[in-house]
C-alpha positions in Angstrom: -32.9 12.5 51.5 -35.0 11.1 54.4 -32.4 9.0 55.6 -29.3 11.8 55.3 -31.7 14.1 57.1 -31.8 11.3 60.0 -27.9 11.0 59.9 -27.7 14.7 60.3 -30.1 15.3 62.9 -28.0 12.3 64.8 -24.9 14.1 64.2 -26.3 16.8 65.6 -27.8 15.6 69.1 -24.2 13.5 69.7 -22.8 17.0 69.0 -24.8 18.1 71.6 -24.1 15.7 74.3 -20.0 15.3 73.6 -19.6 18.9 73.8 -16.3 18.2 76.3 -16.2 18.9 80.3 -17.9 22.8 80.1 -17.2 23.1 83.8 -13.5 21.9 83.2 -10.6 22.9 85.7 -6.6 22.8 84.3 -4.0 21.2 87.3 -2.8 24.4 86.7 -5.1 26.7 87.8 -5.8 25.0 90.6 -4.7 25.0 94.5 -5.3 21.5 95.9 -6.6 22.0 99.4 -6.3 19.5 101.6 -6.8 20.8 105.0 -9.2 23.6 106.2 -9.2 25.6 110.2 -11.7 27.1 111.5 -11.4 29.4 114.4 -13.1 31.9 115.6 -11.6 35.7 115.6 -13.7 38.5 117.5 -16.7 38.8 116.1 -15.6 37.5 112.7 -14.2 33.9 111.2 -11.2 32.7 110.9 -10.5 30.5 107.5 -7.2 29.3 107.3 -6.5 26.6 104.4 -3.9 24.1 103.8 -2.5 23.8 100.1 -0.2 21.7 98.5 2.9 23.0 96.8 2.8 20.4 93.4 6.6 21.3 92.5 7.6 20.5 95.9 5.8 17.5 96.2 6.1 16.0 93.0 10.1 16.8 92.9 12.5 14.8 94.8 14.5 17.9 95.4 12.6 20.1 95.2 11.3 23.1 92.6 12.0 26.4 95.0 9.8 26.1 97.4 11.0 25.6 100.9 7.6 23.2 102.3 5.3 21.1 100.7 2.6 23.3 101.3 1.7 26.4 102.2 -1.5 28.0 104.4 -3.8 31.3 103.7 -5.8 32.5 105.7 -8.6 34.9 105.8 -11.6 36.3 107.9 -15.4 37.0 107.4 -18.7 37.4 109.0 -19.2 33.5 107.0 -17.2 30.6 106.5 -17.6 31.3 103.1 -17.2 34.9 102.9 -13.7 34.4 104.3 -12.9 31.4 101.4 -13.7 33.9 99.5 -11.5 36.3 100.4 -8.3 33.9 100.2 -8.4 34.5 96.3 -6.4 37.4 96.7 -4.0 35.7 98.4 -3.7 32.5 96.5 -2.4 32.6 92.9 -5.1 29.5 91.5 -8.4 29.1 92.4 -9.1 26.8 95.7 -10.0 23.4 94.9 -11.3 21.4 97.8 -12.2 18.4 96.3 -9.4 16.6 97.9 -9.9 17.7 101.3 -8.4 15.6 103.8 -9.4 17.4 107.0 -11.2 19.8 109.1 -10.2 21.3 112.1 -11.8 23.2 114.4 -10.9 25.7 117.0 -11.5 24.9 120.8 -12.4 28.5 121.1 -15.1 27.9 117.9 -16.0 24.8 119.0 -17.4 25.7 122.6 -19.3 28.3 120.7 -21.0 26.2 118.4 -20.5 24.6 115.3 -23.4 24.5 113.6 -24.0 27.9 112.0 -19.9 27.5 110.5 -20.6 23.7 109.1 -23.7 24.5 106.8 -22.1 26.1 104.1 -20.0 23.3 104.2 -22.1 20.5 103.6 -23.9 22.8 101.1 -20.6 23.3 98.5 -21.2 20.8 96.0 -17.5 20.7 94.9 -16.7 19.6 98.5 -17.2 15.5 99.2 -17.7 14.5 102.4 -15.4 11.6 102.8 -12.8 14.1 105.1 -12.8 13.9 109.1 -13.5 16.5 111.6 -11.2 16.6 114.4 -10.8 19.8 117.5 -7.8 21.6 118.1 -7.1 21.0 121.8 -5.6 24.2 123.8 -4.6 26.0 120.7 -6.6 27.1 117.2 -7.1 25.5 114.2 -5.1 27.6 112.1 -1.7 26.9 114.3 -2.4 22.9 114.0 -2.5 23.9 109.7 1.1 25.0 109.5 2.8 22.5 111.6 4.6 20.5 109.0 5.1 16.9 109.9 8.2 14.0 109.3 7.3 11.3 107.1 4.1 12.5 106.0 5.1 15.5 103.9 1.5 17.4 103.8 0.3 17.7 107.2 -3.4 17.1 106.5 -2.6 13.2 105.0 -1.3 12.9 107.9 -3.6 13.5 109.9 -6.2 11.9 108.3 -3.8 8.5 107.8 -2.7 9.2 111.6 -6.4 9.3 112.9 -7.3 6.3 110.6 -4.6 3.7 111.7 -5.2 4.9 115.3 -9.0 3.9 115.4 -8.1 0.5 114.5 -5.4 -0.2 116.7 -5.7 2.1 119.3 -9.4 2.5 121.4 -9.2 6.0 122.3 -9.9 7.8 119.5 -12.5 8.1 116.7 -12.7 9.2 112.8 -16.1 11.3 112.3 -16.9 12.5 108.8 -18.9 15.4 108.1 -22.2 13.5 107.4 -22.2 11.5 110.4 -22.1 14.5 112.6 -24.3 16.5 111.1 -26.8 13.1 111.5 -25.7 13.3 115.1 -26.5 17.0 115.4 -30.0 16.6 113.7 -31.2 14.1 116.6 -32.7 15.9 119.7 -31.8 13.5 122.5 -28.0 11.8 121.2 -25.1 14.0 121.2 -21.2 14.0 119.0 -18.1 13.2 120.3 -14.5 14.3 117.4 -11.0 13.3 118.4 -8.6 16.3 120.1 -5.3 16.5 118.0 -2.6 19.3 120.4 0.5 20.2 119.4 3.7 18.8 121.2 6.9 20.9 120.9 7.2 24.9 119.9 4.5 25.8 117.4 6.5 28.4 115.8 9.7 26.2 115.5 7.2 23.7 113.9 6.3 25.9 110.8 10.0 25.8 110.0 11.6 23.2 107.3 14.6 22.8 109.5 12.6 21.5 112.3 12.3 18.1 110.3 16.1 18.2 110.2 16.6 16.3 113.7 16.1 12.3 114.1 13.5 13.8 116.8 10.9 16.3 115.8 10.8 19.7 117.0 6.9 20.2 117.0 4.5 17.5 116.5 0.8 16.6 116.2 -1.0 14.2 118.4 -4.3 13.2 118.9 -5.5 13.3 122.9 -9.0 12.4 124.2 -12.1 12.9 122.8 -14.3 16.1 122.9 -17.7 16.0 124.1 -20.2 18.0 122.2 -24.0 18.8 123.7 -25.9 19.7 120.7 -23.4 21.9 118.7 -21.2 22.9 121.4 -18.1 21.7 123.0 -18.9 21.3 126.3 -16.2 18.8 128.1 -13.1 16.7 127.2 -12.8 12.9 127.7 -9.2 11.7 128.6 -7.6 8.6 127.4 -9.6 5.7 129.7 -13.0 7.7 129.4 -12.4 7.4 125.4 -11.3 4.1 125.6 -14.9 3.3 127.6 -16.8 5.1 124.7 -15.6 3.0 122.3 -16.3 -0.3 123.9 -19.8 1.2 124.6 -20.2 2.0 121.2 -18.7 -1.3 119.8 -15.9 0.6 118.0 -13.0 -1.3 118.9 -11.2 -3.0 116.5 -7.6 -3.7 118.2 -5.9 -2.3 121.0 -3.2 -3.1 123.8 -3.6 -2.7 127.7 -1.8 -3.7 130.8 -3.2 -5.5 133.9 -1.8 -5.7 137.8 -0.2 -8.8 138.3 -1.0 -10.6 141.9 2.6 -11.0 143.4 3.6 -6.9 141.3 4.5 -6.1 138.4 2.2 -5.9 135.2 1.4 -7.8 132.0 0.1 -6.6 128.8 -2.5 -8.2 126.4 -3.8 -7.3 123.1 -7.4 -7.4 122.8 -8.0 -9.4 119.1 -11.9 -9.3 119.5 -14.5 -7.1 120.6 -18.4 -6.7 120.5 -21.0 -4.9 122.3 -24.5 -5.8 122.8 -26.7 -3.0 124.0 -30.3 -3.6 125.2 -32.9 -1.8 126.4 -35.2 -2.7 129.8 -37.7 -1.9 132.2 -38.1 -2.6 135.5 -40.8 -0.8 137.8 -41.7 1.7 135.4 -38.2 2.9 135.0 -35.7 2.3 132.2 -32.3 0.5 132.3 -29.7 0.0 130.2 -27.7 -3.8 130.2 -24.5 -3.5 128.6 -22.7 -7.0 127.2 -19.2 -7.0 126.0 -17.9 -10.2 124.9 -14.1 -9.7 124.4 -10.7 -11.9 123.2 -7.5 -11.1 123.7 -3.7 -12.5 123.4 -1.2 -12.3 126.0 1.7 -10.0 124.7 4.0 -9.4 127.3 4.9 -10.5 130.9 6.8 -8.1 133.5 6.3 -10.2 136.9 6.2 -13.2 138.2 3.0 -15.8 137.3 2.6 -18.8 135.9 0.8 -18.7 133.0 0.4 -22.6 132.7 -2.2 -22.6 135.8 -5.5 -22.8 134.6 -6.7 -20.7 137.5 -3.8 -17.7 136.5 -5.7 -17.6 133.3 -9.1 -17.4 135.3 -8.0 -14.9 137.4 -6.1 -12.6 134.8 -10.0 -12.6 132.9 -11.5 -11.6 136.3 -8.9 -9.0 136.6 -9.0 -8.0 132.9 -12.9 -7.8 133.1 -12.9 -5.8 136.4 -10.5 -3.1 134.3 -12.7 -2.9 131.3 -15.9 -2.2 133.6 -13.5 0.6 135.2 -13.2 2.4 132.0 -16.8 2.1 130.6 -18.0 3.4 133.9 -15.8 6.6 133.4 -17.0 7.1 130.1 -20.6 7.2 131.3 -20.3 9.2 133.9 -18.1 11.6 132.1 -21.4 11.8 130.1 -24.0 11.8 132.6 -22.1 14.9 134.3 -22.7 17.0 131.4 -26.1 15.4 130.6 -25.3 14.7 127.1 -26.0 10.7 125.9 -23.2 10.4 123.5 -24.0 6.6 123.5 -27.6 6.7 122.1 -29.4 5.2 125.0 -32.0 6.8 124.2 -32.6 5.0 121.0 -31.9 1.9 122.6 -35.1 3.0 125.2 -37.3 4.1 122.5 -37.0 0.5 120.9 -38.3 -1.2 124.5 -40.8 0.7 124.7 -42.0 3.5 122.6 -44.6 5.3 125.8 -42.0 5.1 127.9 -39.8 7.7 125.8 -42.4 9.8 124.7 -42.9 10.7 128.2 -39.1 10.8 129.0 -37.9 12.8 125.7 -39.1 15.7 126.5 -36.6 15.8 129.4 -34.1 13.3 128.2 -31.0 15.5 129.4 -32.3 15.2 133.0 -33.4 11.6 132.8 -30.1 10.1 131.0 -28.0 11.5 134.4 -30.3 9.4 136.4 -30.2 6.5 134.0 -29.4 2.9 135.5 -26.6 1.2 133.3 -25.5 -2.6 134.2 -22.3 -3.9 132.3 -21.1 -7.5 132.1 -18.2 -8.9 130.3 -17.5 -12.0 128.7 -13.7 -12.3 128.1 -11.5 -14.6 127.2 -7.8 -15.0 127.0 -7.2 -17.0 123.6 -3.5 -17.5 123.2 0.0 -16.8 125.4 2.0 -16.1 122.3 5.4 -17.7 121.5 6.7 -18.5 125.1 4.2 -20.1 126.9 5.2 -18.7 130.4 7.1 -16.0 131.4 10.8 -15.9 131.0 11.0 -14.2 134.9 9.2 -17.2 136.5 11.5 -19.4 134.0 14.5 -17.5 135.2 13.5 -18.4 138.8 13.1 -21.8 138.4 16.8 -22.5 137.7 
């Protein structure tokens, strides 16, 4: 009896603990969100949300729906208020769980940002592996309903797009929720999110017929990095300041530029390597920041006249090549130090030298980073010529 009692009782707790999924959700009950907008709208939020259509998606031909998603949108004093309030819009509950994206609203985010991201980060059912990205010269919810060729959802797109970008092209950046809110929690280092704008007619754009031409219509396209002080948009980088962040930073993986040849003309070369070494100093009671880049790149195209078999055409191309880096990590910091936000975390760097130093200077950090002393030097190196060892012009004129 004592030993059916203990198979019972056994039965009983596994009973317990294989119950099933109690907070189950059916595919079908559920709208698959992929992209969120946030804008602001008087004195209210803007929501707008990107869902995918599952019969469009999942059938070549389609299932009756004419795009592959479809956006709601809905406003509240809270982010969350207005979510809310897209239920009696949308057929299926919202299920963010797959969220690709989040963009913001310029308008929003020279406003601030914080107050609209804390709800956010508080959802459980929301991870945090998405992006934030800023809706340059337009709002959030207009960048949503822009459908896009060869990506069919809009938001995978943008988050594949801004991805494959970062590692092959410098000027722009993926931030995930987390990091920025990190950023935002530190008193003296500020956030930078990459723009996307919208090229062509946005209301041609929401159309299924615009992806009917070999040409799109309407497209999306990331453009320069925004520069946040504490939780507000305050400034845009362009292309060569965002470029300069990145090297700062140490976030380039790949990326293709062009140099001034001496007799005219340009050549372009693909940088292979990159890597930053930041350091701290000070000299007469004031700090300084020494920037070293050490770079390598490949020559990838020749459009003038040089011979690339000369020793010193090499040396001279580095000079040249270094002269240009320096040119656009200069912008990038004083782009920075005009709106007194240190986006690069020099302040860190300072701390780490010398601890009384910054206690005195943190206080006033914003004033002290414009009048901060940064020296760059560059180590770079041009590896390889490619296939054809010089250029076919110089070849051309030797016959």
């Amino acid at each position: 009896m004592k030993r059916l009692g203990r198979i019972l009782c056994t039965l009983s707790l596994l009973g317990l603990v294989l119950s099933g999924c109690w907070d189950r959700h059916e595919l079908n009950d559920l709208a698959i969100t992929v992209g969120v907008g946030l804008d602001k709208s008087g004195d209210e939020y803007l929501v707008t949300v990107q869902i995918v259509n599952p019969n469009e998606v999942a059938s070549k031909k389609g299932a009756g729906y004419s795009t592959p998603i479809t956006t709601l949108s809905a406003r509240g004093i809270s982010i969350l208020e207005a979510a809310r309030k897209l239920t009696t819009s949308a057929p299926r509950k919202l299920f963010a769980s797959h969220l690709r994206i989040i963009v913001i609203g310029e308008e929003l985010a020279r406003e601030g940002v914080a107050k609209v991201l804390d709800g956010i980060t508080r959802d459980h059912e929301i991870r945090s592996d998405f992006y934030l990205i800023v809706a340059r010269g337009t709002t959030a919810s207009k960048v949503l309903q822009i459908l896009t060729p060869i990506e069919r959802i809009p938001a995978n797109k943008m988050f594949k797009t801004l991805e494959t970008s970062e590692k092959a092209w410098a000027p722009t950046v993926s931030v995930r929720i987390d990091q920025f809110i990190t950023k935002l929690s530190e008193p003296t280092t500020e956030s930078v999110l990459t723009g996307i704008r919208i090229e062509g007619d946005p209301k041609k754009g929401r159309s299924k017929s615009s992806l009917g031409e070999t040409k799109p219509i309407t497209n999306l396209q990331y453009t320069g990095l925004a520069l946040f002080k504490q939780d507000k948009l305050v400034d845009w980088l362009n292309e060569d300041e965002s470029k300069g962040y990145n090297y700062i930073v140490g976030n380039v993986k790949s990326t293709m530029g062009h140099l001034e040849c001496p007799k005219g003309g340009t050549l372009t070369v693909e940088i292979i390597r990159s890597k930053t070494k930041m350091k701290g100093v000070v000299k007469n009671g004031k700090p300084e920041i020494n920037l070293h880049v050490i770079l390598e790149e490949n020559v990838s195209e020749v459009q003038c006249d040089i011979d690339l078999l000369k020793p010193e055409t090499i040396h001279e191309l580095e000079e040249t090549a270094a002269k240009a880096l320096k040119k656009v990590m200069y912008a990038s910091i004083n782009k920075a130090k005009e709106n007194k936000a240190d986006i690069f975390g020099f302040g860190e760097v300072i701390e780490d030298v010398s601890p009384k130093l910054w206690k005195e200077m943190e206080p006033d950090w914003q004033n002290e980073f414009a009048k901060l002393q940064v020296n760059i030097s560059a180590d770079l190196h041009i590896r390889r010529l490619g296939t054809t060892n010089n250029s076919i012009i110089m070849r051309r004129e030797e016959e």
